[in-house]
C-alpha positions in Angstrom: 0.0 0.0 0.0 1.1 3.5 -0.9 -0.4 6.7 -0.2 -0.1 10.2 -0.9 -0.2 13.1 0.8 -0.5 16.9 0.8 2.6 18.3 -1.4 3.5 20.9 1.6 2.9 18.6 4.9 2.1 15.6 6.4 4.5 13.0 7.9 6.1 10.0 5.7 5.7 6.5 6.4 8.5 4.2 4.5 7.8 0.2 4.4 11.0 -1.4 3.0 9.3 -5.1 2.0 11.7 -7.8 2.8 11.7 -11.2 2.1 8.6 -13.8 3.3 5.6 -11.3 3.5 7.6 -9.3 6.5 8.7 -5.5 6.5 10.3 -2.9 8.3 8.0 0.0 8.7 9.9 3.6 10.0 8.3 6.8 10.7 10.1 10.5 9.9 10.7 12.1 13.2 12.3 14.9 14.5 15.1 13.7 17.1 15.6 16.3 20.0 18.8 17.9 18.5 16.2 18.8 15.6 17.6 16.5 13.2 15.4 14.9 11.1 15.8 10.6 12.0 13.6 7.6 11.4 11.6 5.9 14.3 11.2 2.0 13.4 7.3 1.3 14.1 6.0 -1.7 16.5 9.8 -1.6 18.2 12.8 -2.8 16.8 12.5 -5.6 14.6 10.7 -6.6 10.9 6.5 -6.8 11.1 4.3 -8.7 9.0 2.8 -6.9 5.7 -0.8 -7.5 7.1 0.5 -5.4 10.6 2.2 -2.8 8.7 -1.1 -2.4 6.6 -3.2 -2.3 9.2 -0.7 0.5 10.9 -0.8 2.2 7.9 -4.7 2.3 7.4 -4.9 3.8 10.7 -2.9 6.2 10.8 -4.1 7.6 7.5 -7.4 8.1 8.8 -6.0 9.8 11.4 -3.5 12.0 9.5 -5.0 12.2 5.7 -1.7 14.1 4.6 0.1 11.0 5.4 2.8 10.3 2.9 3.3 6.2 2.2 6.5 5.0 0.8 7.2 1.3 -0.6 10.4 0.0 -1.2 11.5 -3.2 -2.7 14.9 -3.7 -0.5 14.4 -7.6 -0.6 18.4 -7.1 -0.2 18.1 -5.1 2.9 20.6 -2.5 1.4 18.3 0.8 1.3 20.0 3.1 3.1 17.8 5.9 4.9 18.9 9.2 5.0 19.4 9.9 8.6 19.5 7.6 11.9 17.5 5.3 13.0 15.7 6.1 16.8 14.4 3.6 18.8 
C-alpha cells in the first residue's frame, strides 16, 4: 500500500518489503537535537505486511496528509537518510 499526501505537509511513512511477507516499517521524526531521524514502528524488529497495513490504514485516517513509501529492499541495502531512533 502506498499513499499520498499533501505536497507541503504531512508525515512519511516508509515500508522497505523484505523477504517472506515481512517488513520494516519507519516513521520520519524529528530527534531532540532537531535533526530529522527515522523511528522504526511496532519496536525494533521486521513486522508482518498485514500489521504494517493495518498500521498504515490507521494512521491515515488519522492524519489524511500522510505520505506512504514502498520499497523493494528484498536485499536489505536501502539506506535511509538519517539515523535510526528507537
Amino acid at each position: 500500500m502506498s499513499h499520498r499526501g499533501d505536497p507541503d505537509a504531512g508525515g512519511i511513512l516508509l515500508k522497505l518489503l523484505r523477504n517472506g511477507q515481512m517488513c520494516l516499517l519507519l516513521r520520519r521524526i524529528t530527534a531532540e537535537d532537531g535533526d530529522q531521524a527515522w523511528m522504526v514502528v511496532g519496536g525494533t524488529e521486521e513486522i508482518s505486511e498485514e500489521d504494517a497495513a493495518g498500521y498504515i490504514e490507521r494512521e491515515i485516517k488519522w492524519d489524511r496528509d500522510l505520505w506512504v513509501v514502498e520499497i523493494e529492499d528484498y536485499d536489505e541495502r536501502y539506506e535511509l537518510d538519517g539515523p535510526v531512533t528507537v
